[in-house]
N, C-alpha and C positions, 0 to 999 in steps of 0.2 A: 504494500500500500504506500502511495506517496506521502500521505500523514505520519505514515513512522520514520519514513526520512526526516522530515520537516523535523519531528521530536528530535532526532538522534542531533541534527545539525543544530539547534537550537538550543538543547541539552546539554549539550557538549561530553565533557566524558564523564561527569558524575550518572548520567541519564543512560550513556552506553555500558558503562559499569554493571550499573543492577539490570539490567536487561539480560548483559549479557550472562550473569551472577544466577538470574531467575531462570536463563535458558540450560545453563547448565544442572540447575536440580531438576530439569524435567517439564519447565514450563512453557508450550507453546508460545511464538512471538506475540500472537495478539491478546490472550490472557497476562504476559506479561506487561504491557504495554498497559492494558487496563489496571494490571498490579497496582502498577506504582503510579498510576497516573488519578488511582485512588476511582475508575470509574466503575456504576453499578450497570446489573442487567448483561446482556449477548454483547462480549466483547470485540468481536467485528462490527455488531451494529453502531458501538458505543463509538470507538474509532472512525467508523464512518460520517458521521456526525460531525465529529472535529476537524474534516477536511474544511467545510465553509468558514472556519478559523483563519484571520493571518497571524501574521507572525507574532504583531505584537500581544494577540488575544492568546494565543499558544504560548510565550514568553511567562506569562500573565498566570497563566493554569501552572505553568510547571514553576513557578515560581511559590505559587499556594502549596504548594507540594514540599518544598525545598526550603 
């Protein structure tokens, strides 16, 4: 999905970190992505959503996060 680009780019390496931290115990990339990005509900839908986000509204989430 290009939304987890935008996260990973936007994220920088703390964001690539536990992504990559959650893929290794086991966690599919888009439940992980929902992991940490604290979101509820079908984590592809949830992601999906987040595409009509720009940067600075995505900056904004993952900063509520961090």
């Amino acid at each position: 999905m290009i939304i987890e680009d935008r996260i990973l780019n936007l994220g920088r390496d703390l964001v690539k970190k536990k992504i990559i931290d959650l893929k290794e115990n086991g966690l599919k990339t888009e439940p992980a992505f929902a992991k940490i990005l604290n979101l509820k509900g079908n984590p592809y839908n949830e992601l999906l959503k987040l595409e009509k986000l720009d940067d600075i509204e995505i900056m904004n989430l993952l900063e509520s996060r961090y």
